[in-house]
ROMAR-118211 format. One line per 5 residues: their letters; for each residue z, y, x of N, C-alpha, C. Coordinates in nm, 3 decimals. Layout:
N
a) Z Y X Z Y X Z Y X  ...
END
This chain:
176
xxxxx) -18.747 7.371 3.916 -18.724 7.314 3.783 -18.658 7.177 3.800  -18.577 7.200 3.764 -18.487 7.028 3.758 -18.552 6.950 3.651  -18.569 6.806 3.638 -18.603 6.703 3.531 -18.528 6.652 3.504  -18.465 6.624 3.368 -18.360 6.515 3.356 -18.431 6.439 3.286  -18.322 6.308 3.232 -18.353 6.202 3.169 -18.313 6.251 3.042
xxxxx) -18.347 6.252 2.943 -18.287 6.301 2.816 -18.246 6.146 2.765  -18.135 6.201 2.675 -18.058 6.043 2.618 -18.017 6.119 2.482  -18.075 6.055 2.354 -18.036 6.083 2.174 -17.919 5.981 2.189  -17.813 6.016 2.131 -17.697 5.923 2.121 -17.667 5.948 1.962  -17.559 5.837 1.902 -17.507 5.853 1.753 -17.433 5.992 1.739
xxxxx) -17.353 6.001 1.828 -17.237 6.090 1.811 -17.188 6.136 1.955  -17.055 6.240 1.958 -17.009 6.299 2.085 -16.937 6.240 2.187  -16.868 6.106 2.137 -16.796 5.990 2.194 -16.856 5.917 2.262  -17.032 5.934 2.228 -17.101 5.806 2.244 -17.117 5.867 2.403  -17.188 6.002 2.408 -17.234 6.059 2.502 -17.131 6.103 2.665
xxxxx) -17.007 6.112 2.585 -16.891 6.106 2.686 -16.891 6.008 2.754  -16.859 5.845 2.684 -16.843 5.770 2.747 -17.004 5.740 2.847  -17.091 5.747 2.767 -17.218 5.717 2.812 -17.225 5.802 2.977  -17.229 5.911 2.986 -17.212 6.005 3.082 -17.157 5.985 3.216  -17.044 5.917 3.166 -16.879 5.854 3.280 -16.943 5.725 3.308
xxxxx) -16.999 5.657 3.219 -17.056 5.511 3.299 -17.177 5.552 3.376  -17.316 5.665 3.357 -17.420 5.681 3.425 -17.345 5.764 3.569  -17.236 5.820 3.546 -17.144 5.881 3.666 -17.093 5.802 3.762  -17.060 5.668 3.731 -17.022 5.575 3.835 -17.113 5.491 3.864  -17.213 5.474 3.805 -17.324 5.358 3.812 -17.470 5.398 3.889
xxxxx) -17.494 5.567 3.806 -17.627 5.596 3.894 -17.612 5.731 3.877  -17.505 5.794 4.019 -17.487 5.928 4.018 -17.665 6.028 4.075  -17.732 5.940 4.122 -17.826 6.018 4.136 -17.911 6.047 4.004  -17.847 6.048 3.871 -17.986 6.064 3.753 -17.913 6.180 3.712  -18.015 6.244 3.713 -17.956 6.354 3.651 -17.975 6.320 3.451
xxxxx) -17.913 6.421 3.422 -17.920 6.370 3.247 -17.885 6.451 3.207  -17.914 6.451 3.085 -17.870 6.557 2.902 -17.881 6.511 2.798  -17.766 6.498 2.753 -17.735 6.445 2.624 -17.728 6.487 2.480  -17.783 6.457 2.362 -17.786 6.490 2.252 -17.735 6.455 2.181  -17.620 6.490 2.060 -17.559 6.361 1.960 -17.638 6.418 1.830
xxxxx) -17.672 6.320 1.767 -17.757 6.311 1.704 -17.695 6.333 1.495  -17.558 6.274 1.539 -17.444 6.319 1.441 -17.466 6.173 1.325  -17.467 6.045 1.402 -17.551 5.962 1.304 -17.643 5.829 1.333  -17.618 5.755 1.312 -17.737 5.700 1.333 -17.900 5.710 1.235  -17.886 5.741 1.153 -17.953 5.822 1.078 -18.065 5.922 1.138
xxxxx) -18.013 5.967 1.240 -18.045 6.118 1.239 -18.149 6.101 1.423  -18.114 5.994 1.475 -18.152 5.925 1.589 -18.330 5.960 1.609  -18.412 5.950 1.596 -18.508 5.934 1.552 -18.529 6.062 1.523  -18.542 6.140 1.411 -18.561 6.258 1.431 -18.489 6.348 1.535  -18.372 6.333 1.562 -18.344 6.463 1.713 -18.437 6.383 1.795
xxxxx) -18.453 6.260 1.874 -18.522 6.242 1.916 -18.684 6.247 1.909  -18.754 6.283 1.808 -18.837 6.311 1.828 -18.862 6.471 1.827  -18.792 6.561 1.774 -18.772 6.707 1.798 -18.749 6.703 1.935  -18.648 6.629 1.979 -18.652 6.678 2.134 -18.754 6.608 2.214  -18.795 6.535 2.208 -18.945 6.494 2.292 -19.063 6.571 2.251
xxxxx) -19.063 6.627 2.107 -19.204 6.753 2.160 -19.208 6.882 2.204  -19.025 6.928 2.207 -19.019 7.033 2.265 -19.025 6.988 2.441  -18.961 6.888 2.476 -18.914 6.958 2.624 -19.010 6.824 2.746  -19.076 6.725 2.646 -19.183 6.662 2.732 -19.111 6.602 2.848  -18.954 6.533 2.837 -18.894 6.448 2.939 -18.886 6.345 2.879
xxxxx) -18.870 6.219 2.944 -18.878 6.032 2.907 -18.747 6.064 2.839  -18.704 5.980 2.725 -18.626 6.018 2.627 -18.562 5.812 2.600  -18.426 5.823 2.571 -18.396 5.737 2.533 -18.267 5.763 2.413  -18.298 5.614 2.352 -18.248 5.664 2.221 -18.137 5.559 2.234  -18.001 5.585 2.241 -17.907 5.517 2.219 -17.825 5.508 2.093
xxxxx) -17.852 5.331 2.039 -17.751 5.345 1.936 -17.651 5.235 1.913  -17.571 5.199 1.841 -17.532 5.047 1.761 -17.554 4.974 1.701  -17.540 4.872 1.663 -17.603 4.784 1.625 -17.513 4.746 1.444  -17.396 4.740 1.504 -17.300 4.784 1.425 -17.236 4.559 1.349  -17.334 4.491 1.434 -17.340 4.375 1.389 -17.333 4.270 1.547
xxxxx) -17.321 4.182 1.495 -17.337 4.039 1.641 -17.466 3.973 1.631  -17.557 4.040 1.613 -17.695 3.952 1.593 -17.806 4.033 1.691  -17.770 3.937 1.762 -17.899 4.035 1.854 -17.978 4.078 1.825  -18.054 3.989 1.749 -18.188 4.054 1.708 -18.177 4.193 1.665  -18.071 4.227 1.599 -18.078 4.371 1.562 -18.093 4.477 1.710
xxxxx) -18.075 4.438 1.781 -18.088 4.533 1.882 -18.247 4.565 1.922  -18.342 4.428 1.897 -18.498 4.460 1.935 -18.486 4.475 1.843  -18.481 4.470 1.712 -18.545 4.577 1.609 -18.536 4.742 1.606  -18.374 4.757 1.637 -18.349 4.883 1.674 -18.495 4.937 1.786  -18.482 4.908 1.910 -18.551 4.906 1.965 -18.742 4.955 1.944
xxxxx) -18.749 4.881 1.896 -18.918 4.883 1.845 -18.897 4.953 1.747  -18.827 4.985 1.629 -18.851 5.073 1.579 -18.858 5.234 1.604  -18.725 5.230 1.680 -18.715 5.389 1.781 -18.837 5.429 1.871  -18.893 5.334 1.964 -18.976 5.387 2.036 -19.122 5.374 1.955  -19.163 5.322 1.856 -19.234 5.367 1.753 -19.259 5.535 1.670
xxxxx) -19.127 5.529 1.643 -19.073 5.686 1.602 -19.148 5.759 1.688  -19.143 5.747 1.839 -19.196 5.847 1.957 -19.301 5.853 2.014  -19.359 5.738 1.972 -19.483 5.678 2.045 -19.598 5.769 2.031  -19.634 5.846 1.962 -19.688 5.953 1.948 -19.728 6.082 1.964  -19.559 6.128 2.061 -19.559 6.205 2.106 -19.525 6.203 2.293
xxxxx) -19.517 6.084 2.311 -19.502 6.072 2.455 -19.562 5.922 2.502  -19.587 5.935 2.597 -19.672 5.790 2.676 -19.536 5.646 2.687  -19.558 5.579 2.642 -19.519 5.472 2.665 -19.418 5.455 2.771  -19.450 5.466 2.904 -19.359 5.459 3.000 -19.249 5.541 2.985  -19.231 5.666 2.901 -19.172 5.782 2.896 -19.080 5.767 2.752
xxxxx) -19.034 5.666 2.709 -18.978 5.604 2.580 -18.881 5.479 2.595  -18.753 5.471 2.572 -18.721 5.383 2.588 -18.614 5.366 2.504  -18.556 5.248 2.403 -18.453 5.299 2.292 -18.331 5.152 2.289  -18.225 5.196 2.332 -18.100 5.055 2.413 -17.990 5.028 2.243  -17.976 4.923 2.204 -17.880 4.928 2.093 -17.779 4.839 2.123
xxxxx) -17.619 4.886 2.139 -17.556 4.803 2.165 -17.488 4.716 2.046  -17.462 4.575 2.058 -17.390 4.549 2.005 -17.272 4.490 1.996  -17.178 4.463 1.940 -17.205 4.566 1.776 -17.162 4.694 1.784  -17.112 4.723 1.909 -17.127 4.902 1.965 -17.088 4.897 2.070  -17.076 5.058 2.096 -17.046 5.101 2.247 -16.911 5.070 2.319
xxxxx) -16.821 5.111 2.208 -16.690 5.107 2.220 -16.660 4.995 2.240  -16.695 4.910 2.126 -16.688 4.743 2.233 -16.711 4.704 2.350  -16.821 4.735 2.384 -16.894 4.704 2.545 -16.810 4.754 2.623  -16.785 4.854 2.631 -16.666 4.934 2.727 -16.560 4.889 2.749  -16.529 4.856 2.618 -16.380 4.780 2.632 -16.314 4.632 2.707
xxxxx) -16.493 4.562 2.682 -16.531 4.465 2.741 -16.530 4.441 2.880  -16.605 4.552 2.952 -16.639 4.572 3.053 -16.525 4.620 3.107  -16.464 4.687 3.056 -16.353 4.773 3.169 -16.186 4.665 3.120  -16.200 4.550 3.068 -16.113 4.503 3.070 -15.998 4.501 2.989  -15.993 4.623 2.860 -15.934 4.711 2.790 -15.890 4.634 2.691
xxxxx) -15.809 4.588 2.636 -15.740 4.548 2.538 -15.788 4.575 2.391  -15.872 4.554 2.350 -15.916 4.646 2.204 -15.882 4.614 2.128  -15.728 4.515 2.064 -15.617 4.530 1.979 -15.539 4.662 1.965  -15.480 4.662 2.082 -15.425 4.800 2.132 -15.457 4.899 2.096  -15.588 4.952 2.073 -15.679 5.089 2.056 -15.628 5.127 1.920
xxxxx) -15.611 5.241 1.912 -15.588 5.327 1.771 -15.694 5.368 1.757  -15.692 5.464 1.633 -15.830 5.527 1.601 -15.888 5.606 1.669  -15.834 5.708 1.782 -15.865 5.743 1.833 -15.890 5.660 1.980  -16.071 5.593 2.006 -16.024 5.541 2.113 -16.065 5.607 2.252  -16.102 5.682 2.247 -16.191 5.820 2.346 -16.120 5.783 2.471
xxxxx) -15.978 5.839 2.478 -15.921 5.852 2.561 -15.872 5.721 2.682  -15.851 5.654 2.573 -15.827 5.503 2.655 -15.916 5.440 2.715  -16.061 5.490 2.624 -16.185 5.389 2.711 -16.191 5.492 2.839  -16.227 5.628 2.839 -16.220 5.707 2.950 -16.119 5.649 3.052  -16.040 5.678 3.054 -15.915 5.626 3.151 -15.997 5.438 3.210
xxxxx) -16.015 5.383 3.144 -16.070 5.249 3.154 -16.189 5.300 3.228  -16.280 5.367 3.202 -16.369 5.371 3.301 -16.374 5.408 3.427  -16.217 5.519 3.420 -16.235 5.570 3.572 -16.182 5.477 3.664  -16.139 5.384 3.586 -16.035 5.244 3.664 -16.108 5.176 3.692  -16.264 5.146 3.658 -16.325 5.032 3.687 -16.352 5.027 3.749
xxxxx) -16.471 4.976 3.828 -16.545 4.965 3.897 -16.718 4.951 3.881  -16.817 5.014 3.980 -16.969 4.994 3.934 -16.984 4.866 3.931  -16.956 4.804 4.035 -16.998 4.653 4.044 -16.944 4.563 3.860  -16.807 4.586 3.874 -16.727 4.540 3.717 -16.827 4.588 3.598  -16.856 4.743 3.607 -16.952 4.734 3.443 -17.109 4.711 3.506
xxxxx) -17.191 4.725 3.615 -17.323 4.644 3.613 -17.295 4.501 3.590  -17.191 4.420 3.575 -17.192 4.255 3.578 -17.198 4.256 3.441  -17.167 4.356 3.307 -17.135 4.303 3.197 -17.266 4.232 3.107  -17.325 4.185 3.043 -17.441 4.152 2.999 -17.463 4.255 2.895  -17.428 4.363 2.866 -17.527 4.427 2.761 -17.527 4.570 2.852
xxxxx) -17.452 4.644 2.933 -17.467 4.744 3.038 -17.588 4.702 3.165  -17.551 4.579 3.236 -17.635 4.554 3.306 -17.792 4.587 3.319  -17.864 4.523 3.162 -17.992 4.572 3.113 -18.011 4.732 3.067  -17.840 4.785 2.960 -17.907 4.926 2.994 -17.946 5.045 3.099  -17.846 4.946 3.195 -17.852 5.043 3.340 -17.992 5.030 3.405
xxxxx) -18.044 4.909 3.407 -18.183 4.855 3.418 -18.256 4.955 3.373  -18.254 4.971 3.219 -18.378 5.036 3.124 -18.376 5.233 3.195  -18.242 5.231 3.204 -18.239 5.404 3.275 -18.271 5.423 3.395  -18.274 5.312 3.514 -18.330 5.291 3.652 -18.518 5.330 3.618  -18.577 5.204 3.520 -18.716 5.223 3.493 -18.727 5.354 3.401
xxxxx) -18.686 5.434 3.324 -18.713 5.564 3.318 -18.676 5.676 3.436  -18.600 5.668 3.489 -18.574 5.728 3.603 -18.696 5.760 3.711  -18.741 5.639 3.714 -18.877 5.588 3.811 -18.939 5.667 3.762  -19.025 5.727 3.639 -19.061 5.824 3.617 -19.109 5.906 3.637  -18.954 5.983 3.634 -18.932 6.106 3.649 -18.927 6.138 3.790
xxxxx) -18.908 6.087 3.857 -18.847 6.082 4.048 -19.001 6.144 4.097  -19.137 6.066 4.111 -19.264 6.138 4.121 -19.289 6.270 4.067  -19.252 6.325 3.969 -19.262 6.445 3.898 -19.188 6.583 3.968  -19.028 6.489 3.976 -18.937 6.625 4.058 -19.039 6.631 4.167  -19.088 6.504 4.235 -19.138 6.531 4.365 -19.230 6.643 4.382
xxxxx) -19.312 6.602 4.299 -19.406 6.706 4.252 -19.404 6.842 4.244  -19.303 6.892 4.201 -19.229 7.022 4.121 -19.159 7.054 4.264  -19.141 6.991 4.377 -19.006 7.049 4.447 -19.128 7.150 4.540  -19.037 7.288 4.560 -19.135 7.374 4.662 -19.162 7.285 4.757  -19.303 7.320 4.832 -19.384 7.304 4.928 -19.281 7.337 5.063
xxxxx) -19.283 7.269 5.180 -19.232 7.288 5.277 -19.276 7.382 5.329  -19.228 7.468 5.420 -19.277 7.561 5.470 -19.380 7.506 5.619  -19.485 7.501 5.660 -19.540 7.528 5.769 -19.552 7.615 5.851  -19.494 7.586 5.974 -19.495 7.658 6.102 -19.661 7.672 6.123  -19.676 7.780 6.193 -19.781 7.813 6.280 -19.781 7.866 6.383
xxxxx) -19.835 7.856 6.482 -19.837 7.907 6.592 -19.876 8.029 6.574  -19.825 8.122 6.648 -19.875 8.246 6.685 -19.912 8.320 6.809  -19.851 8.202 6.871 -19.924 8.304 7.036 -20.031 8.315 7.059  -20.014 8.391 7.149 -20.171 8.491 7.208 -20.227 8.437 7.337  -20.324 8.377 7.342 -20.406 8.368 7.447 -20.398 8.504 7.530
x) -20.363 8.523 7.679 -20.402 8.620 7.726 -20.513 8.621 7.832
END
């Protein structure tokens, strides 16, 4: 049985890019992603999917503003939402601001005048250009890469747990 990290995201953009940065940053996590179609909607997929499938769950969203504080509110309110259905350690909810697409753009150096409406493609391309060291330095990736390391921790005892038993040799010879 494999364990992943489950991650609720706003939307399908969010989870792409999200995916390509946990791909260069911490190829050992495994993961599965949900878009949630919303920020709205955050909170409930996430809590549907934490009582079906019982993995540490994080809820990624925006902030949509420059005020930090909105991000611990985000925060405490999401893992509130869950708190009920999973232990504490197993909850964790990251809000960027004033979004993702910013941070990325930030981080990977990207021009975000430039960007049309469609910006999918350009931040992709930007990520495969970067570097791990370039987006762990940014100040709002840095801590989420942090927060998915301490859910990770987790889960890592559990696979252990779950992985077949080694096989033991025994001797078989015969006294004659």
């Amino acid at each position: 049985m494999n364990i992943s990290l489950i991650f609720v995201v706003e939307g399908k953009n969010d989870a792409i890019l999200l995916r390509e940065v946990l791909q260069l940053c911490m190829p050992h996590v495994s993961s599965r992603f949900f878009a949630a179609q919303g920020k709205m909607m955050l909170a409930s997929v996430a809590r549907n999917i934490a009582a079906d499938l019982r993995s540490p769950v994080m809820i990624i969203g925006d902030t949509d503003s420059l005020d930090k504080a909105e991000s611990r509110h985000f925060r405490n309110d999401h893992i509130k939402a869950l708190s009920t259905l999973l232990p504490s350690n197993m909850i964790d909810a990251f809000a960027f601001w004033p979004d993702l697409d910013t941070v990325i753009a930030e981080a990977t150096q990207l021009e975000i005048k430039g960007l049309k409406r469609d910006k999918l493609p350009a931040l992709q391309r930007a990520i495969g250009k970067t570097s791990e060291a370039q987006l762990r330095a940014h100040p709002q990736l840095e801590p989420f890469l942090q927060a998915v390391e301490s859910l990770w921790a987790v889960i890592t005892p559990a696979q252990q747990l779950l992985a077949p038993p080694a096989k033991i040799r025994t001797s078989t010879s015969r006294s004659s």
